[in-house]
N, C-alpha and C positions, 0 to 999 in steps of 0.2 A: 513597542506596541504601535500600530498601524491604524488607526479609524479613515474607512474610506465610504462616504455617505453614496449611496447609487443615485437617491433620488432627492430635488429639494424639498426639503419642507414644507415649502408656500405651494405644492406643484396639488395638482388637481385631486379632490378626494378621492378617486377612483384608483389612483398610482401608490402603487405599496413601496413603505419605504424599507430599503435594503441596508444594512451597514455591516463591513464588512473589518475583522480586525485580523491580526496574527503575530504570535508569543513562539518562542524559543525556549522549552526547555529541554536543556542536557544535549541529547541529539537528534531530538523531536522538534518539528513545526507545528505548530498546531495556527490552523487557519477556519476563521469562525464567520458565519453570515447567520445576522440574522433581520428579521421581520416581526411583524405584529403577531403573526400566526403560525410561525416556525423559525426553527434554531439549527444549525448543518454545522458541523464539527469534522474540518480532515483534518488526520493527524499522521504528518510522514516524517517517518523514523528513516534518519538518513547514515543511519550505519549499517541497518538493517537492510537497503537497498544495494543492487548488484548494477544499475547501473544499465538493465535488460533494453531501456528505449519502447518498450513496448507500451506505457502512458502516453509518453510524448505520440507515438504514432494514432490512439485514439483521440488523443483529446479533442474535442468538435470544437475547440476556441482558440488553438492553440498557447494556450494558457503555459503550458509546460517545455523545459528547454534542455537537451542533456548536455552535460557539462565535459569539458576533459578529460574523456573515461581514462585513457590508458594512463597520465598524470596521476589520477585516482586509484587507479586500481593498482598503483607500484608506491602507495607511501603516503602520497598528497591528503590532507584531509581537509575533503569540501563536499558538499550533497552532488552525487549524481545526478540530481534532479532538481531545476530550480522553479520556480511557480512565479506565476505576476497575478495577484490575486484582481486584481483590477478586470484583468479576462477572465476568472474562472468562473462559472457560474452554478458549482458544487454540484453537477448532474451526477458526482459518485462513479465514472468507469476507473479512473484512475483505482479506485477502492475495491471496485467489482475484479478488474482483471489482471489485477497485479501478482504475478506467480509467487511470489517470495512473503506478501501480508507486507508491503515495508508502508502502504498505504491503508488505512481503515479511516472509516467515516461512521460517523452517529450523527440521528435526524431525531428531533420531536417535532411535536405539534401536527398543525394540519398539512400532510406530506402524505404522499402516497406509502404505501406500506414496502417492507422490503421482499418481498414476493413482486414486485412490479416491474424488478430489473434485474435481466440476468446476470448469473455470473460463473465461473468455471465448474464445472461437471465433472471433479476429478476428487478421487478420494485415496487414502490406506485403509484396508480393512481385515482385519485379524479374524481367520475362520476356526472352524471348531477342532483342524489339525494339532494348534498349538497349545504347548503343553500347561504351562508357558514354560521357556528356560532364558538366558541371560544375554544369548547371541545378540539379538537384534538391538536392545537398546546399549551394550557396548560397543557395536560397530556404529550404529546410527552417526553421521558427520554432523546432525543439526543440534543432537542432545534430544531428539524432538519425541522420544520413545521413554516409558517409565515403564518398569514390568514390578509390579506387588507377587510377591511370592509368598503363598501364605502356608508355609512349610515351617515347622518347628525346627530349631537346632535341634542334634543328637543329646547334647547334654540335658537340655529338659525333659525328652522323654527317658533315658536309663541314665544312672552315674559312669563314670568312667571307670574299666576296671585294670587297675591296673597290674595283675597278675595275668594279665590275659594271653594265650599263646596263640599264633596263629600265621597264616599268610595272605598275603592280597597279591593281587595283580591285573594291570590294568593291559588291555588289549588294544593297540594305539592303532588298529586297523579298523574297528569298528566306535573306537571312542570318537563326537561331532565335537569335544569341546563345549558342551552346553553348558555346561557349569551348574549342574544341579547338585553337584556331587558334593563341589566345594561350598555353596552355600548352607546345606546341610551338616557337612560334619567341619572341624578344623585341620584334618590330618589333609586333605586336599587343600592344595598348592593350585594352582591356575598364573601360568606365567602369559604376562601380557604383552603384544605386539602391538605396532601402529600397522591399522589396517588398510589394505591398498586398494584400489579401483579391480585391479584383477587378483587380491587375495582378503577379502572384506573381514574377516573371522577378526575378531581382536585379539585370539588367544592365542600362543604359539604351543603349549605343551601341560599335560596334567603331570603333577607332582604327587605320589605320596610321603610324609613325611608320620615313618611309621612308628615314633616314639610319643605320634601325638594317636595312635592308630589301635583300639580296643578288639578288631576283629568281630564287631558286632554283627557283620554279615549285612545292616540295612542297607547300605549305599550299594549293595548288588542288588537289592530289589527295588532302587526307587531309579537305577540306570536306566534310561528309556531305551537303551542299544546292547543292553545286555553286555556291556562291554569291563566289570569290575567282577573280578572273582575269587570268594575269600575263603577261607577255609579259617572256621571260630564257631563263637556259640550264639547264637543270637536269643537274646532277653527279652527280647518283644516283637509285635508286629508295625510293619514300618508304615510311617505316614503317609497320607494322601495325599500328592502331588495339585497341588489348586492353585490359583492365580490369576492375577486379570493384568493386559497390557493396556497403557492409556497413551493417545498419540496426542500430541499438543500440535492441534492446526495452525495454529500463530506460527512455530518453526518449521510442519513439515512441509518441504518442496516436493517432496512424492517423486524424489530420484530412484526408487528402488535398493537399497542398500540393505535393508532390512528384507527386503523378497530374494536376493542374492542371498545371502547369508543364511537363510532361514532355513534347516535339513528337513523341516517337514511340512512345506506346502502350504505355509499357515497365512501367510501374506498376502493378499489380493490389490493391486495399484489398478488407479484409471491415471493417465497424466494429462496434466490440461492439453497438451499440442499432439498431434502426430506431426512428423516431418524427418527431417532427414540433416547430420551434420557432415562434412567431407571437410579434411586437410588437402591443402593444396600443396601438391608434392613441388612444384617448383618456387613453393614461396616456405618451405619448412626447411630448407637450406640454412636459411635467415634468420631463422628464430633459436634464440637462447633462452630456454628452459630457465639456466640456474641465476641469469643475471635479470633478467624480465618479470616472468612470475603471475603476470597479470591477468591471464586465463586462471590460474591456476587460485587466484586473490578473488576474483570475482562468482569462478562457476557457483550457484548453487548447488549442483549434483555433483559435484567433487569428483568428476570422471577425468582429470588432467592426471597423466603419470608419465613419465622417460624411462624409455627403455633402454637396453642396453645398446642395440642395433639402432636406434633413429634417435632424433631431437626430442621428438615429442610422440603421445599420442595420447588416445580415449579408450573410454569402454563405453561406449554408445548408450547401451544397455541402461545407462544413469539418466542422459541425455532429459531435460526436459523442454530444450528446444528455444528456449527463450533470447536465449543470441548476446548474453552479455559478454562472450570472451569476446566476438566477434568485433564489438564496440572495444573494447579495453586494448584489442591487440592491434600494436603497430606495423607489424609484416605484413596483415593481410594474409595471413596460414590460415582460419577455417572459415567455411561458408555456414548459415544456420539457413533452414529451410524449413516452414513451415506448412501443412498441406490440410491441417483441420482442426481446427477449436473443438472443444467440446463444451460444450454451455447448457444452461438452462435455458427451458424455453423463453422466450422473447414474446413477452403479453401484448394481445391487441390493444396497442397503449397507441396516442399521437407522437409521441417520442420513438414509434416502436425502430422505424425508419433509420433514426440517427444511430441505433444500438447495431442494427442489423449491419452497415455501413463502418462502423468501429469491429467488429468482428471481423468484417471479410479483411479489413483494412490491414490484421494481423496474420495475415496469409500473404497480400497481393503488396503491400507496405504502400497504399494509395488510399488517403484521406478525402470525402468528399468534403469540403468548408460550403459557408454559403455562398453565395454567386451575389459577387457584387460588380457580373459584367453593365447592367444598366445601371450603375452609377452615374449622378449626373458630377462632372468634374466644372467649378465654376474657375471661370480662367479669373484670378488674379489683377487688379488694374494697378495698371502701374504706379509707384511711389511719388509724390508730387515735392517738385522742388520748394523749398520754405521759402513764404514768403515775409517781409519783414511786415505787423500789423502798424502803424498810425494811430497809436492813442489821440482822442480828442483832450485839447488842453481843458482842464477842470478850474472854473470862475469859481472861488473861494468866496465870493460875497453869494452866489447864488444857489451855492450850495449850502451856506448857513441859512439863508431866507426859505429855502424848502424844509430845512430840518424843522425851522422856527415854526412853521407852518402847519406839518406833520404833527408838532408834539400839542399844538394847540387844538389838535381835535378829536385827541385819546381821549379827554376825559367823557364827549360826547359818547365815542365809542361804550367807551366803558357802561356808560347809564343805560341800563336795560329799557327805561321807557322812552327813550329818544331811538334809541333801536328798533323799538318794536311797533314806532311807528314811521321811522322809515320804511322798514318793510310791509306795511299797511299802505302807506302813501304809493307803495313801489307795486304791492299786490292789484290797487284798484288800477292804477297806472295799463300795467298789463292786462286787465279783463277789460278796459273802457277798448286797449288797442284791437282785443282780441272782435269786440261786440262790432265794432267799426269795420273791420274786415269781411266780417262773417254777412253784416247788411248789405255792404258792395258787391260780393260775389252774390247772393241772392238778388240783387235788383238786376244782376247782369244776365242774369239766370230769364227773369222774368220777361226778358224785353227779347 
């Protein structure tokens, strides 16, 4: 724990005092200011951080420092990002524009509202294409995607029959792997794969396994692709396909993986950045994929994969621009290039100036700071050589005569009425000198 007081105590009533702490826990910072009239709480999750640089480039104090990335991003466990709270003065961009959430902040009290400061204009949004089915939140790389499907199993609505004769067959030219099939009945199988930058599906293949398989015929009518076809008797009418997807903003990076993946258009992305990423072919020579790793540790969009022909590459497509392999990687293989923020409007605020300048700063990588060219620099006088001081020798007889002296006239002190007319004796003293003064400059006046 940290107490760092901004201002003193004794300092003028008008000077608000600030004190400023900060706690570790797990692999949280949490760093606290507060005042008589508000309270600011950052709290940066340093696992959770990629290590992007893109705080340190705003920060108008430079309060924030990046650390080691490529050590970091291959093993090392240290925060990518370290803070001197002594500089920060909790203006929230680090929180406003951090691609990944590894930064948030909460304000009470008398603060301006969070509508007063922009922050990134980028969303996922799930349109009315989707059905919903299972793709998107088993490719998702963040976990950041949850789909409720609110479909009965087969067995709640008919018993299993088990005399049943029939055949199925699945047509693997129009089946997308949705998995609706298998969530509804048990006789689907759904084998899983690890999903790639250019093959995102999680699923490699549907199974039937038809001694768990009744031939009820529903799972061809709830196939959104027409692609199951059974010959049996069907007992009922099949249920209504319904469901809602929930994206958890705290994980999602808004890489696209879910809009790749998705066979029916159901996905809509804004990404915080446009820009541009390029390998540098004469420095991809250099780089080792399998011993390195460190793009591959850090991307939030998960677009790192080796091919069979090169070292490395991308799927662009994931790209959200933020530039952490760029930091992490020691070759110097890719460039990140940024060419547009996309934000919220920036309110006629007195601060508006410093936000506008932290934006562009995330394009151009040029911070404006304050201008402390008239500073006045006081030159230093130089060190003076010690000199040795000459105590005066102390007369032992005269220094007891002063003591003797001294204690003989406390008790006076002491006695209020010998006090109070000294200060009597001492009051008229002074008005007789004042009257005398005041008569001479008047006769001097007169003449």
């Amino acid at each position: 724990m940290q107490n760092t007081p901004d201002e003193n105590e004794n300092s003028d009533k008008n000077t608000i005092k600030v004190t400023k702490d900060m706690d570790v826990q797990g692999s949280h910072f949490i760093y606290k200011q507060f005042t008589e009239k508000s309270r600011k709480e950052l709290d940066y999750d340093y696992k959770r951080c990629t290590g992007c640089g893109l705080c340190v480039k705003i920060c108008p104090t430079q309060a924030l420092e990046l650390g080691p990335m490529h050590e970091i991003a291959t093993g090392m466990d240290a925060p990518p990002v370290t803070l001197d709270i002594e500089k920060c003065t909790f203006c929230g961009m680090c929180a406003k524009f951090c691609p990944v959430n590894a930064f948030k902040m909460e304000i009470s009290g008398e603060v301006p509202s969070e509508d007063s400061y922009p922050e990134f204009d980028s969303y996922v949004k799930i349109n009315n294409n989707c059905l919903p089915c299972l793709l998107c939140e088993s490719s998702c790389p963040e976990d950041a995607i949850e789909v409720k499907l609110n479909i009965p199993k087969k067995e709640d609505i008919t018993p299993f029959d088990e005399n049943a004769e029939g055949e199925i067959e699945i047509d693997t030219e129009k089946c997308n792997l949705c998995g609706l099939c298998s969530h509804f009945c048990d006789a689907f199988i759904m084998l899983e794969k690890e999903p790639s930058p250019t093959d995102p599906s999680p699923f490699e293949q549907l199974m039937v396994d038809e001694d768990e398989c009744d031939y009820c015929m529903l799972c061809q009518d709830i196939c959104p692709e027409d692609a199951i076809k059974v010959k049996g008797k069907k007992p009922c009418e099949p249920p209504a396909i319904e469901g809602e997807v929930h994206i958890d903003e705290d994980k999602c990076t808004r890489c696209g993986w879910c809009r790749e993946v998705c066979p029916y258009d159901a996905v809509e992305i804004k990404k915080p950045f446009e820009g541009e990423i390029t390998l540098k072919e004469n420095n991809i020579k250099r780089c080792d994929p399998h011993g390195c790793q460190a793009c591959f540790n850090v991307c939030p969009a998960h677009l790192w994969y080796v091919p069979e022909d090169k070292n490395i590459a991308i799927k662009e497509d994931y790209c959200i621009y933020c530039g952490a392999c760029e930091n992490a990687c020691p070759e110097n293989v890719m460039s990140v290039k940024r060419t547009q923020v996309h934000h919220t409007k920036i309110p006629d605020a007195p601060w508006a100036s410093q936000w506008e300048d932290a934006i562009e700063s995330m394009i151009t990588s040029k911070r404006k700071h304050p201008d402390t060219s008239r500073t006045v620099e006081v030159e230093k006088e130089p060190s003076k050589e010690h000199e040795e001081v000459e105590f005066p020798e102390i007369d032992e007889s005269l220094l007891k005569a002063a003591r003797e002296r001294i204690n003989s006239t406390k008790p006076a002190l002491k006695n209020i009425n010998v006090r109070r007319k000294w200060e009597k004796e001492s009051s008229e003293e002074t008005r007789k000198e004042f009257r005398e003064k005041f008569k001479n400059k008047k006769e001097g006046n007169s003449k």
